[in-house]
C-alpha positions in Angstrom: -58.0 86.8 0.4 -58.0 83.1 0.3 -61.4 81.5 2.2 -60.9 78.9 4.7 -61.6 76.4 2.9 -59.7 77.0 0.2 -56.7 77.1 2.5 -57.7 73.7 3.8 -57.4 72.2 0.5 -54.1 73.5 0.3 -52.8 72.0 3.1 -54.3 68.7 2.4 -52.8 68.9 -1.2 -49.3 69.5 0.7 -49.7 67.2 3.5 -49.9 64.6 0.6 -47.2 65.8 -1.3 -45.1 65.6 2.0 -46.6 61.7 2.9 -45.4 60.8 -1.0 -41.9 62.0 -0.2 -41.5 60.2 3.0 -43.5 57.0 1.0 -40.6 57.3 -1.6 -37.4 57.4 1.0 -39.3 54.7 2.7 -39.5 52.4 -0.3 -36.0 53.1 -1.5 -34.2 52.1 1.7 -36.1 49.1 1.8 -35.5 48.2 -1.5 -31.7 48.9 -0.7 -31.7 46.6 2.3 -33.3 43.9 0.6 -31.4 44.0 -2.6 -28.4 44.3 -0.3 -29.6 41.1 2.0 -30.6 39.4 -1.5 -26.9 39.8 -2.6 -25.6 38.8 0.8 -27.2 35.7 0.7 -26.6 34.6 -2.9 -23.2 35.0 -2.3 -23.2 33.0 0.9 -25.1 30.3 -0.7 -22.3 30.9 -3.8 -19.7 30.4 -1.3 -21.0 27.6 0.4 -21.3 25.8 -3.0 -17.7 27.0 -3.7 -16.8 25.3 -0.6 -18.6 22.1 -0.9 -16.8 21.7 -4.3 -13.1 22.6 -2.8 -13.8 19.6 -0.1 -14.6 17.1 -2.7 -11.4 18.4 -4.6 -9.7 17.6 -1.4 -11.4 14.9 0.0 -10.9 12.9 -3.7 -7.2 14.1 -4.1 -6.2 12.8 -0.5 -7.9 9.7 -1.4 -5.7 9.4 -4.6 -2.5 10.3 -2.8 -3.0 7.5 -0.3 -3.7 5.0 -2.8 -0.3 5.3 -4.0 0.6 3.6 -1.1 -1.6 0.9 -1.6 -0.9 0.4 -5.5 2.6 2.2 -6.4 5.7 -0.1 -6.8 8.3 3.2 -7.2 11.1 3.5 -5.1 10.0 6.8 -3.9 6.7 6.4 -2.9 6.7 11.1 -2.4 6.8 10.9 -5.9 3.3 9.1 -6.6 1.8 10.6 -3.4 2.8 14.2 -5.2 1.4 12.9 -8.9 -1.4 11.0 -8.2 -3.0 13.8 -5.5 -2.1 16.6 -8.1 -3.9 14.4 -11.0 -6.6 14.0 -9.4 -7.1 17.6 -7.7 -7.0 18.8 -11.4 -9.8 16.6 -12.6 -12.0 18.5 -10.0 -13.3 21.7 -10.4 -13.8 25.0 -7.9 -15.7 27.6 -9.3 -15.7 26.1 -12.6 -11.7 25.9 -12.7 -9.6 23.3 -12.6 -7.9 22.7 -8.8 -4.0 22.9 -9.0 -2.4 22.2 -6.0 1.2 23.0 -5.0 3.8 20.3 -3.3 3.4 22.4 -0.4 -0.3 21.8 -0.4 0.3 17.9 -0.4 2.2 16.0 3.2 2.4 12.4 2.7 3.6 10.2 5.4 4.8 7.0 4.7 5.1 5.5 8.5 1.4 6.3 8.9 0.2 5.9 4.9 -1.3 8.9 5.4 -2.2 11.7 3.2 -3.3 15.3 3.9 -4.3 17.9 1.1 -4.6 21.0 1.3 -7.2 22.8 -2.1 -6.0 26.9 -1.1 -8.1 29.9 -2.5 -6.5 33.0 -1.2 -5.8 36.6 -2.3 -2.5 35.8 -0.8 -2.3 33.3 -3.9 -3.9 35.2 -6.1 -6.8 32.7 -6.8 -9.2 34.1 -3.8 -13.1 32.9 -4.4 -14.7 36.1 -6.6 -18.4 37.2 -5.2 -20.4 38.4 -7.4 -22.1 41.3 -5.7 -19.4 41.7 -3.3 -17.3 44.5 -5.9 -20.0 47.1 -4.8 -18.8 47.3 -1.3 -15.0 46.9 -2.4 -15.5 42.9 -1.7 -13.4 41.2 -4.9 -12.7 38.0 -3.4 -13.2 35.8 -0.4 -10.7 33.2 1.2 -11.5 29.6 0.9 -8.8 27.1 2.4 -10.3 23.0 2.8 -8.4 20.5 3.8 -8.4 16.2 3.8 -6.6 13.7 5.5 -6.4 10.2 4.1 -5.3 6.8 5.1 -4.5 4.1 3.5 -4.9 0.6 5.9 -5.2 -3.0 6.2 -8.7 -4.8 6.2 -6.7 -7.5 8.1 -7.8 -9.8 5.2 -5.9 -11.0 1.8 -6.7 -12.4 -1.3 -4.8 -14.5 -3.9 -3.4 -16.8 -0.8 -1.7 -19.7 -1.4 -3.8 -22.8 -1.4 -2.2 -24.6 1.8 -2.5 -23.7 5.8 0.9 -23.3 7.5 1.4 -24.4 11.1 1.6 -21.0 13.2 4.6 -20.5 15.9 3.7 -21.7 19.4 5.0 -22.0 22.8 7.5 -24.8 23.1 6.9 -25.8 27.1 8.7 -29.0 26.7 8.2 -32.4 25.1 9.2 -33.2 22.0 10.7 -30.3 20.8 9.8 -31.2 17.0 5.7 -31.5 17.8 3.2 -29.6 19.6 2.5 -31.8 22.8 -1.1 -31.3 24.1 -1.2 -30.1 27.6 2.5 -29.2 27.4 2.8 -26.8 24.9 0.0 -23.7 24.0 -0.4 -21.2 21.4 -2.1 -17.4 21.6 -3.3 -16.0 18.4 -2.3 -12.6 17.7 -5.4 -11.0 18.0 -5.5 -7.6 15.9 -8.3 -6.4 17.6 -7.5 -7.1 21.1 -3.4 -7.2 21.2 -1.7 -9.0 23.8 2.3 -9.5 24.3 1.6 -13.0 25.5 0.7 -14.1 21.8 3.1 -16.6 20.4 2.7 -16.6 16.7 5.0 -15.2 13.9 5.2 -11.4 14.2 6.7 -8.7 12.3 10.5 -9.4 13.9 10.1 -12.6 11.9 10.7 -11.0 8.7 13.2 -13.2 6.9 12.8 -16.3 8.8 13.7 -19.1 6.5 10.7 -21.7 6.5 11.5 -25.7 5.0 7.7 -26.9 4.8 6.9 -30.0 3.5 3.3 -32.1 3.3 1.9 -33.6 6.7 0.9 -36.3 4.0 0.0 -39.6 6.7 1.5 -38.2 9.5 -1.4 -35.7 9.8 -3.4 -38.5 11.1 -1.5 -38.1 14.4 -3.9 -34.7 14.8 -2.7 -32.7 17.6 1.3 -32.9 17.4 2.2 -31.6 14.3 5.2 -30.3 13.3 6.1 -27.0 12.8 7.6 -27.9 9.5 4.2 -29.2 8.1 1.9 -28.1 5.5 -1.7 -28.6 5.0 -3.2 -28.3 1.2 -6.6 -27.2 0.6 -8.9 -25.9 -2.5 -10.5 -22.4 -2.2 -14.2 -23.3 -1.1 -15.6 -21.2 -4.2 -13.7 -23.3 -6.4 -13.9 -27.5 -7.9 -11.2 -29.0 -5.4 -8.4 -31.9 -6.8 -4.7 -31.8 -8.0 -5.9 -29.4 -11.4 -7.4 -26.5 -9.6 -4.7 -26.6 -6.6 -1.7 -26.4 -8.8 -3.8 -23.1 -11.0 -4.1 -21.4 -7.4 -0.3 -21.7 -6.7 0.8 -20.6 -10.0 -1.4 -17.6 -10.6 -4.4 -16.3 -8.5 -7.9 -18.0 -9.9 -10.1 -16.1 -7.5 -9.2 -12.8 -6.6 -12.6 -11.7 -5.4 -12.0 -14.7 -2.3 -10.7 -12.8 0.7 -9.7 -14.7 3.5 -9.7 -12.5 6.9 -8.2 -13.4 10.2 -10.8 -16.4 11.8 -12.1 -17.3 8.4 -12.6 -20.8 7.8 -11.4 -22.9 4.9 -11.9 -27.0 4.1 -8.3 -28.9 4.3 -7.7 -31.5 1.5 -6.6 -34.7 3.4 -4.4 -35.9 0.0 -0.9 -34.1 0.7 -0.5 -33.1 -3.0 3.5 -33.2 -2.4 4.2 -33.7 -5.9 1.4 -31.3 -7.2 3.0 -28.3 -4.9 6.2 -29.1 -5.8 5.4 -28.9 -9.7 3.5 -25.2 -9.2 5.9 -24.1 -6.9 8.7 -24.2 -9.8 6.2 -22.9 -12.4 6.1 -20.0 -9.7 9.7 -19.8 -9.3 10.5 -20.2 -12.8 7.8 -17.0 -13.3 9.9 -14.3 -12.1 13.6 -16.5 -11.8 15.8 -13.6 -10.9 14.1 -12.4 -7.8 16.2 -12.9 -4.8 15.9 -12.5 -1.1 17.9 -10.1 0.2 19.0 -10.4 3.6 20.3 -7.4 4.5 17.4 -5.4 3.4 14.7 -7.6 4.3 13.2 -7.4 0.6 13.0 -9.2 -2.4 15.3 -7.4 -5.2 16.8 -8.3 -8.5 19.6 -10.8 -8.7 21.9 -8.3 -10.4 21.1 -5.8 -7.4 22.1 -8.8 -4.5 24.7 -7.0 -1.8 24.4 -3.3 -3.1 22.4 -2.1 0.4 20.3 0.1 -1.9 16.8 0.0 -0.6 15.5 1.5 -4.2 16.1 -1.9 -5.5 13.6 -3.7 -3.2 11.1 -5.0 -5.8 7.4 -7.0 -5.8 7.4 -10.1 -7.4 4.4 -13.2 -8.2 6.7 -15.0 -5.6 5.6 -12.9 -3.0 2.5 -14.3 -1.8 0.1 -14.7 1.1 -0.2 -17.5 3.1 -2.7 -18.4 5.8 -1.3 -20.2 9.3 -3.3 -22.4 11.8 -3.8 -22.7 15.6 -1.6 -25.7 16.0 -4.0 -27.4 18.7 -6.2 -27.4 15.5 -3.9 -29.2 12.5 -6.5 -31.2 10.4 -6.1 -34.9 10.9 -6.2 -37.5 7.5 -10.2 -36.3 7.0 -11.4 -33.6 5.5 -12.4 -30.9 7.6 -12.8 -27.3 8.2 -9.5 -25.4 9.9 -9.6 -21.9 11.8 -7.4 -19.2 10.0 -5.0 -18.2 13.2 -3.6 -15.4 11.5 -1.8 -14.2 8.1 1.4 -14.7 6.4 3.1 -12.8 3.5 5.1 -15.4 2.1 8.7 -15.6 -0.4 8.7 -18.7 -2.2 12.7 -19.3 -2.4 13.4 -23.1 -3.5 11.7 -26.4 -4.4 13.9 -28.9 -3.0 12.9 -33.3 -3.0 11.0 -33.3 -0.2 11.0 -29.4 1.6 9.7 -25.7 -0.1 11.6 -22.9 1.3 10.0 -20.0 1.5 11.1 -16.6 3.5 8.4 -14.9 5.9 7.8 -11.3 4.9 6.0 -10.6 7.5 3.2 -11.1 9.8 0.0 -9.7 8.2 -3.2 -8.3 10.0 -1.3 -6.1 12.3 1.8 -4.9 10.4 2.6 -4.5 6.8 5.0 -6.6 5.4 7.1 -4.0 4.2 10.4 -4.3 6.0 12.3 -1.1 6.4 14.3 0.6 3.4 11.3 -0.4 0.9 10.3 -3.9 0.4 6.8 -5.3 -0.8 3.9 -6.6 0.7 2.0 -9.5 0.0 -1.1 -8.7 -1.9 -3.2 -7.6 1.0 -7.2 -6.2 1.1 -6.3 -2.4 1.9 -9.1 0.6 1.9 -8.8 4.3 1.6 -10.8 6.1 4.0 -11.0 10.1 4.7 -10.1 10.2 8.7 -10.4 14.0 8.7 
């Protein structure tokens, strides 16, 4: 017969055993749930990271297929856009593999010069984003789709510009039909920031207008009427002015870090230089001599390629250059002075002739490429790449 206390001591020593039990359950579901939160979140923050890396892979290889619109010469432009995004995709890495994207993934439009990549993950594709705790609850990869959209646009600016001002289009009221009268006649700037359809310069519909420019030369004294035919010469401001370092900037490009934007100001030379621009202008014809203007492409192609119609054949060339036009209220006089950049010109230097240059308008630059339709070339214009989504 068991005493009392004895049977006290019993139950203690079971009422312990039982509290150990439930101790043990306790501490083995709460290890489960927080090894099981631990692994939830270190595969969150794994996928997170995995999905930072996939938008840079897209971000960059948008970026790259939009940039073949700035910098690719090939007459189909889908080709680079394809290439260069692809290229650039596989240089990047998701989950320490290479990107590979598929022509599907890539939509490059060339009316827009945009860009939009797609960097796809899926189990659909086979490539889906492993966890790595996820296998123990049947998890063996997770879906991770980014996507980009670049743009490739005008800074309204250029560089390499041809060292003279060109007299921009105005509104002939009456007059003298050869001269910008004052307080007859008036000019608008096309503004590309605030547009209006009342502007009177050259615009993109003037793409092939034949220009015959020739030095204002003593005549520029008369300041006020000048004629639409006249050119103004002037030295970049970064650079030793004179004859030497005017003819360098026509034949070749001396400083291609100057960028001259839309209400820039630059210093006119007040010596005409007629003989000087003539001289360079050849050296810059005789630099590429079988480029031709083709009119019924709007583009500059290959001599041997005049009169096919094919638009592949539309070609650059060092001929094709920017030039920079003036408010003509504002023609410098016989002085030197500073002149107000109206707006910007892509330029075709077509013939030297005695006393005229003739040169083609590609275009009116700062609010529409110069690229006329069926493929042809811009000036050298300041473009940037940026992501817009």
């Amino acid at each position: 017969m068991q005493t009392p206390l004895r049977t006290s001591f019993r139950r203690a020593r079971e009422g312990v055993r039982g509290q150990r039990g439930a101790v043990t359950l306790t501490v083995a579901l709460g290890m489960t749930l927080l090894l099981g939160s631990a692994a939830i979140a270190i595969d969150l923050g794994h996928l997170m990271a995995v999905r930072g890396e996939s938008q840079r892979a897209a971000d960059a290889a948008a970026l790259a297929g939009a940039s073949a619109y700035v910098e690719s010469a090939a007459p189909n432009i889908d080709v680079a856009v394809d290439a260069w995004s692809k290229d650039v995709a596989h240089r990047n890495e998701v989950n320490k593999t290479p990107v590979t994207l598929l022509t599907p993934d890539i939509v490059g439009d060339a009316a827009t010069e945009r860009v939009t990549v797609e960097v796809v993950h899926t189990q659909a594709r086979g490539n889906a984003i492993p966890t790595i705790f996820g296998g123990a609850v049947r998890i063996g990869g997770v879906d991770v789709v980014t996507r980009a959209t670049a743009e490739a646009s005008f800074a309204s600016a250029v560089h390499c510009a041809l060292p003279l001002f060109l007299v921009d289009r105005w509104q002939e009221m009456g007059g003298d039909p050869n001269r910008f009268d004052i307080g007859t006649d008036y000019f608008e700037a096309y503004d590309p920031a605030a547009p209006s359809v009342s502007a009177t310069s050259y615009y993109s519909a003037d793409v092939g207008l034949q220009l015959d420019i020739e030095p204002a030369g003593a005549l520029a004294s008369d300041l006020g009427n000048p004629m639409p035919t006249w050119y103004f010469p002037f030295a970049p401001g970064e650079l030793p002015g004179g004859a030497g370092t005017y003819q360098l900037s026509i034949e070749g490009c001396l400083d291609p870090g100057r960028v001259y934007d839309w209400g820039d100001d630059a210093v006119s030379d007040p010596t005409p230089q007629a003989l000087a621009t003539n001289l360079s202008m050849q050296v810059l014809i005789d630099s590429d001599p079988s480029a031709r203007w083709e009119p019924a492409l709007s583009c500059v192609v290959d001599a041997a390629d005049m009169g096919r119609g094919d638009p592949s054949k539309c070609r650059s060339s060092p001929r094709i250059r920017p030039a920079l036009l003036i408010d003509p209220s504002t023609a410098p006089g016989s002085a030197q002075q500073p002149v107000t950049v109206s707006n910007l010109a892509g330029v075709f230097v077509e013939n030297v002739l005695a006393t005229q240059i003739q040169v083609r308008l590609m275009g009116y630059q700062g609010v529409t490429a110069a690229r006329a339709s069926g493929g042809g070339f811009a000036p050298p214009l300041v473009r940037t790449l940026r992501i817009i989504e």
